[in-house]
MIGU-985763 format. One line per field, with one value per residue (C-alpha): residue number from 1; residue in one letter; x, y, z. Coordinates in steps of 0.02 Angstrom, whole numbers, always signed. Example, Ala and Ser with C-alpha at 12.3 -4.5 7.8 and 13.67 -1.06 7.14 Angstrom:
REM residues 2
seq = [1, 2]
type = [a, s]
xx = [+615, +684]
yy = [-225, -53]
zz = [+390, +357]
This chain:
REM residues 346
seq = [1, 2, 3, 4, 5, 6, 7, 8, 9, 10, 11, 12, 13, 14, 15, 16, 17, 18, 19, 20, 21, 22, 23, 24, 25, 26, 27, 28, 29, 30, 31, 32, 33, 34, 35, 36, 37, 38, 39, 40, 41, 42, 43, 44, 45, 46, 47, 48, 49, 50, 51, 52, 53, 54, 55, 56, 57, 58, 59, 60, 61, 62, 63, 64, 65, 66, 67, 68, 69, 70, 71, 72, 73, 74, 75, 76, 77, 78, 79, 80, 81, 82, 83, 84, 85, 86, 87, 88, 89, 90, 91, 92, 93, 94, 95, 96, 97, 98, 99, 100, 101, 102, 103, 104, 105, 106, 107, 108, 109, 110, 111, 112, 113, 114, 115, 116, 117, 118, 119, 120, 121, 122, 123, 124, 125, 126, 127, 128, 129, 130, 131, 132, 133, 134, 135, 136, 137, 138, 139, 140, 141, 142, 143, 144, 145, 146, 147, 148, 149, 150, 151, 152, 153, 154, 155, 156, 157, 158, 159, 160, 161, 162, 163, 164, 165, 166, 167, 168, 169, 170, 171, 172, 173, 174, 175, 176, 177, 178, 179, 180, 181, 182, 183, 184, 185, 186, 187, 188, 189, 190, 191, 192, 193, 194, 195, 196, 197, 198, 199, 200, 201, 202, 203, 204, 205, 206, 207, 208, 209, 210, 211, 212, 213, 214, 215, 216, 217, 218, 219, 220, 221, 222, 223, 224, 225, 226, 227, 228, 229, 230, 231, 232, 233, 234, 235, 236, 237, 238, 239, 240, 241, 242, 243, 244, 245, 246, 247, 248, 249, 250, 251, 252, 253, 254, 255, 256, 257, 258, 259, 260, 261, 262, 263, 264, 265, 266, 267, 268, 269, 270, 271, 272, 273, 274, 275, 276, 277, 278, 279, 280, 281, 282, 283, 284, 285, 286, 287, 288, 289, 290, 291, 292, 293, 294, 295, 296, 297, 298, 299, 300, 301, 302, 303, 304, 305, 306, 307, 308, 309, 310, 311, 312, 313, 314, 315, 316, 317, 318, 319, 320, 321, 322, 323, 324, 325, 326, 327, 328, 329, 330, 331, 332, 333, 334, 335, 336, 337, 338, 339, 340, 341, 342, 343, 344, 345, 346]
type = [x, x, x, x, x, x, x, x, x, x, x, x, x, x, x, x, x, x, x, x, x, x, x, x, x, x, x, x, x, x, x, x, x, x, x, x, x, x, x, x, x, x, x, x, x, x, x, x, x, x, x, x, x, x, x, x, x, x, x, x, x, x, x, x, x, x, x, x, x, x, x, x, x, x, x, x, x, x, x, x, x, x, x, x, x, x, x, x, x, x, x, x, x, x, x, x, x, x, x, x, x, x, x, x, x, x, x, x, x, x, x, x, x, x, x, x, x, x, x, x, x, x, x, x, x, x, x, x, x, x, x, x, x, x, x, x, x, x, x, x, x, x, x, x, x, x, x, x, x, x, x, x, x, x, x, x, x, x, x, x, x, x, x, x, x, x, x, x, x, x, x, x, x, x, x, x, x, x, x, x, x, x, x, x, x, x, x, x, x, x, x, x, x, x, x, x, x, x, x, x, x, x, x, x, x, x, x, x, x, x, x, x, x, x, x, x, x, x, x, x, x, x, x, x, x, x, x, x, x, x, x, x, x, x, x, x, x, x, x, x, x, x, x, x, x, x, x, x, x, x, x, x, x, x, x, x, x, x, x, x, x, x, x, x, x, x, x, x, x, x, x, x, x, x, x, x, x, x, x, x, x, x, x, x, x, x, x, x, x, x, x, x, x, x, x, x, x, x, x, x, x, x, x, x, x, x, x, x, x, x, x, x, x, x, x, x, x, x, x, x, x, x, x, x, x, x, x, x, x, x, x, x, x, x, x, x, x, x, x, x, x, x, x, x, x, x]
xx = [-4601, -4623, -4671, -4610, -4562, -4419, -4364, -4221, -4326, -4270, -4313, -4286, -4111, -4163, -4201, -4118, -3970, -3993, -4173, -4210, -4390, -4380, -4323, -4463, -4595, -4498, -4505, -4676, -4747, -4616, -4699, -4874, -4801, -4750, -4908, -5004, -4888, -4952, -5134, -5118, -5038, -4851, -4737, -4590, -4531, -4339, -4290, -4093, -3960, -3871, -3779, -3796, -3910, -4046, -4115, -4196, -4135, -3960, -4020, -4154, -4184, -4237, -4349, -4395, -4418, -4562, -4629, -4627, -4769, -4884, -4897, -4947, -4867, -4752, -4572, -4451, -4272, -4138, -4093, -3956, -3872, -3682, -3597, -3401, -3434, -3532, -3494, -3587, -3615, -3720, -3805, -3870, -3915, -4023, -4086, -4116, -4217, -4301, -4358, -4414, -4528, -4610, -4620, -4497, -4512, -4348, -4211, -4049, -3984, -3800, -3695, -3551, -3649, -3702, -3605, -3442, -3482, -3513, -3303, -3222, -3385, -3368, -3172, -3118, -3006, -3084, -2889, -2977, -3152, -3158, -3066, -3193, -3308, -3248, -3209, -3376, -3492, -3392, -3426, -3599, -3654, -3552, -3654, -3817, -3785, -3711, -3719, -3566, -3426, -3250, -3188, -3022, -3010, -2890, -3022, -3094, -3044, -3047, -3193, -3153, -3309, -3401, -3624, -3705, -3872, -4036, -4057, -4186, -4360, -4315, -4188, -4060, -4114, -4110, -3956, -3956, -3811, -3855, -3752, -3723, -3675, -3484, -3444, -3367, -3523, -3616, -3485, -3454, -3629, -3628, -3501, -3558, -3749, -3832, -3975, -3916, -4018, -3957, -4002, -4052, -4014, -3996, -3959, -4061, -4092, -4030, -3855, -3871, -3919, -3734, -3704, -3866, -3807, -3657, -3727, -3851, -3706, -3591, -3731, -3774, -3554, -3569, -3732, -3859, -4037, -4137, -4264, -4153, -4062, -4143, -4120, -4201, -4198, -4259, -4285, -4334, -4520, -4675, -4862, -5013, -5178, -5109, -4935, -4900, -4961, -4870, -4728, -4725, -4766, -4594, -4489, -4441, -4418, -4294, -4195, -4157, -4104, -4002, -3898, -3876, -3795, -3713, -3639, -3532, -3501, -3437, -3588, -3683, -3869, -4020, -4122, -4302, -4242, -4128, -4257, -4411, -4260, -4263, -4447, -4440, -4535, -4357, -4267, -4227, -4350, -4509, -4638, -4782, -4958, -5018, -5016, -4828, -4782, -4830, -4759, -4595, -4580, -4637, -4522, -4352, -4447, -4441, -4257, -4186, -4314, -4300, -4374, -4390, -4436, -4436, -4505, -4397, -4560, -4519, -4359, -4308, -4407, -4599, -4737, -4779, -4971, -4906, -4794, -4953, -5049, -4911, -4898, -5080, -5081, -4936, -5045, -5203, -5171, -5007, -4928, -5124, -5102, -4913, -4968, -5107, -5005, -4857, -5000, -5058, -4861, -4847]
yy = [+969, +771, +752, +576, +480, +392, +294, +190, +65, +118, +4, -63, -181, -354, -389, -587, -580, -654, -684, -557, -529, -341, -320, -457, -333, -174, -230, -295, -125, -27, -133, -59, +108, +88, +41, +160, +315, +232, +219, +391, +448, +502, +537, +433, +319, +317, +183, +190, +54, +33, -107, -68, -152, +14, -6, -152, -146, -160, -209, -93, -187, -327, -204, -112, -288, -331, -175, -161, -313, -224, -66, +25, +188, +258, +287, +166, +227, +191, +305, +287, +115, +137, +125, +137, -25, -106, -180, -77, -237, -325, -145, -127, -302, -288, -125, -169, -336, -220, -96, -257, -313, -134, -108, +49, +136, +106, +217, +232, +349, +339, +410, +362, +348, +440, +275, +178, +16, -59, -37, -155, -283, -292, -279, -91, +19, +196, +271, +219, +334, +466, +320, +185, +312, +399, +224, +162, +293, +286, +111, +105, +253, +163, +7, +103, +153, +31, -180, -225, -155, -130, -16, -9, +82, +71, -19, -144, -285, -227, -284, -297, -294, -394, -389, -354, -430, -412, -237, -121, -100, +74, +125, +200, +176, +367, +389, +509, +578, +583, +719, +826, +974, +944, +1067, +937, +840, +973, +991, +807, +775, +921, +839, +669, +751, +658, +732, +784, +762, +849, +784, +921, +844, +996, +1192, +1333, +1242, +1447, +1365, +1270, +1377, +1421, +1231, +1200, +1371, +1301, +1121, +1244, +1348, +1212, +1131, +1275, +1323, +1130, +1193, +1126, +1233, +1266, +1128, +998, +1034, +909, +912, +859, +913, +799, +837, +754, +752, +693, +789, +807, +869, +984, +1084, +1065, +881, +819, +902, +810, +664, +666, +737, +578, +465, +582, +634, +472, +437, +611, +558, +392, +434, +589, +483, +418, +579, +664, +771, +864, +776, +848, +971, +1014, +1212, +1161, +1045, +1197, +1288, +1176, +1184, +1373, +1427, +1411, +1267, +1103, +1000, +973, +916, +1012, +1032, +1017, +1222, +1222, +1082, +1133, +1310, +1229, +1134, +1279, +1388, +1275, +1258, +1466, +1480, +1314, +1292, +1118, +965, +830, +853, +711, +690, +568, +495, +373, +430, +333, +220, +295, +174, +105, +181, +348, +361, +301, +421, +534, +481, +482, +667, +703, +628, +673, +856, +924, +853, +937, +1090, +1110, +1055, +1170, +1316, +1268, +1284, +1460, +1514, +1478]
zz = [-12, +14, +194, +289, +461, +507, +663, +732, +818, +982, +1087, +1281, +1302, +1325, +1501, +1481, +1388, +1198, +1193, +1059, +1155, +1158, +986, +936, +1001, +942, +761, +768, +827, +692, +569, +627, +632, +472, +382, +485, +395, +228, +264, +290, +142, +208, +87, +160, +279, +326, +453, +540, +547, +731, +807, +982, +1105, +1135, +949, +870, +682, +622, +446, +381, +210, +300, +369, +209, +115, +257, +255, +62, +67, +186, +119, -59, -106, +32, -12, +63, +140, +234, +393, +360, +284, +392, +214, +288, +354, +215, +56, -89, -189, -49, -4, -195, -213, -60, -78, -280, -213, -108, -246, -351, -209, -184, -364, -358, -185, -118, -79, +16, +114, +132, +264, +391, +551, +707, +815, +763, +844, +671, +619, +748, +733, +535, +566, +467, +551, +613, +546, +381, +419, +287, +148, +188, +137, -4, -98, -58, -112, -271, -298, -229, -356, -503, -481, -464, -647, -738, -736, -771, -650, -672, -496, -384, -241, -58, +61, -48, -169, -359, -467, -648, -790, -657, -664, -509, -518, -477, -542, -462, -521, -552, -695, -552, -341, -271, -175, -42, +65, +252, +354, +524, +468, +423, +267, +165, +168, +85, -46, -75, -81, -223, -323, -336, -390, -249, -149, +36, +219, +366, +512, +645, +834, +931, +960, +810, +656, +590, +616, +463, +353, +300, +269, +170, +62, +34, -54, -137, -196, -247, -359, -456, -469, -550, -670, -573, -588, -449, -493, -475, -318, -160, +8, +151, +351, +480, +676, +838, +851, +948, +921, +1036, +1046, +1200, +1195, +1361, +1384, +1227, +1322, +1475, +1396, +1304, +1409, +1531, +1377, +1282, +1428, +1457, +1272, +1253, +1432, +1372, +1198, +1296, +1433, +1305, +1196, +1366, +1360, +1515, +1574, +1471, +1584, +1588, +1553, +1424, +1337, +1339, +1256, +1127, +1110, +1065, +896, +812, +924, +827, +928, +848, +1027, +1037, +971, +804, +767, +851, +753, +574, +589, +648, +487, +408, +474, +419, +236, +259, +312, +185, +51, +79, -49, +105, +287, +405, +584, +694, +763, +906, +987, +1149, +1250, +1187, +1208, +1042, +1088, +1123, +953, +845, +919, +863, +686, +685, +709, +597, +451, +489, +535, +516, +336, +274, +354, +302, +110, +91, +195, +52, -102, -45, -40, -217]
């Protein structure tokens, strides 16, 4: 099982309108962060597109491209790329610029979006949601195989025996479907033979084991073997040397996130009770010690028998110390305890 970060550069909302000084700062340290994950010999490193003023990045491949000079071997991914309200020829010439400059590391992870604030900016109609996406995927995974192009679809302008250039360093960029949970996703994400990641935000990660069954079912119904099936889970996370510290630590910084985003989903404020719920040996929220930590991920490898795990490292408003502290622990003590507790299994 590959073992990786990702983050959505959250970061503080400027204090002066339009001076870009907090995002500055945020990228600067998600650069560090970044690096740091390589030096250390993670697996992955995922980093999130958003358009809203509480995260720094709202074009990871600019971010990917940077970090692709800085670092050596980690794997390179979107977290996700908003695809509905992209246009698959500019996201696999970046991405495929991207893979040239870290000599094949990139990926993309592909998905409609935890926010819709991208549809009215880039101008697409949320009646068109589930279209935008269906067309696009199809396109995007066309032109990941093949140079020349000839596609028509309902939301975008036909291309007919058209080459999209530069090609990737790799024969075909790994294409990943990001989800929630939503049945269809699993079964789309079947058909079109793409790898799936769920992301895990909340409630018993046991919830999901029906929906992972069901991509794991639907690939072998299409003659998929068990070797080839991938699919990743990733959860909210934050290590310490002490349980209880680590605890503390995080709690004030994600409450404030989960209200914020709830505010506007209509949901109820985080509590302290309801947060040490989540903390439970089989709760979706990964904050704790090292030991606590590591059996977590080992428990949802258990239950899914997933290919991919990764840690949502710096979720709300962390101090950039605090979360490299964090990553620090993640590679220097858990991803070696879970890879040597995953060799004895075998």
């Amino acid at each position: 099982m590959e073992l990786g970060l990702m983050s959505f550069a959250d970061m503080e909302p400027e204090k002066q309108a339009g001076s870009g000084i907090s995002a500055h700062q945020r990228i600067k340290d998600l650069m560090e962060e970044i690096q740091l994950a390589d030096q250390l010999g993670i697996d992955v490193f995922g980093i999130g597109e958003h358009h809203r003023p509480d995260y720094a990045v709202s074009s990871p491949e600019v971010i990917l491209g940077a970090a692709a000079m800085i670092t050596k071997n980690i794997k390179l991914t979107s977290a996700v790329t908003v695809l509905s309200s992209d246009d698959p020829v500019r996201v696999y010439q970046a991405f495929a610029t991207v893979d040239q400059l870290s000599n094949g590391r990139v990926e993309i992870m592909a998905g409609r979006g935890s926010f819709i604030e991208s549809f009215p900016l880039f101008g697409y109609d949320l009646n068109d949601y589930e279209g935008l996406f269906t067309d696009k995927i199809e396109l995007l995974l066309q032109i990941n195989k093949s140079t020349k192009v000839s596609w028509k679809g309902k939301h975008r302008a036909a291309i007919n025996n058209l080459g999209v250039y530069p090609r990737a360093y790799q024969n075909e960029i790994p294409i990943w479907l990001a989800a929630g949970g939503t049945p269809a996703s699993a079964v789309r994400a079947a058909k079109l033979n793409m790898p799936l990641m769920l992301a895990i935000i909340g409630g018993m990660p046991e919830q999901f084991v029906r929906f992972i069954n069901l991509y794991k079912d639907s690939c072998k119904d299409l003659g998929r073997s068990q070797e080839e099936i991938q699919f990743g889970v990733n959860n909210h996370f934050y290590v310490g040397d002490d349980a209880e510290i680590a605890a503390n630590e995080f709690y004030p910084y994600y409450a404030t996130m989960m209200d914020r985003v709830g505010r506007e989903r209509g949901w109820q404020p985080l509590t302290k009770p309801q947060f040490d719920y989540l903390r439970n040996p089989k709760g979706a929220l990964m904050v704790g010690s090292v030991q606590q930590v590591v059996d977590k991920i080992l428990y949802e490898h258990e239950i899914f028998g997933n290919t991919r795990f990764l840690a949502q490292a710096s979720v709300g408003f962390v101090p950039h110390q605090k979360v490299m502290k964090s990553i620090e622990l993640y590679g220097t003590k858990v991803v070696p305890e879970v890879r040597k507790a995953l060799a004895l299994s075998k």
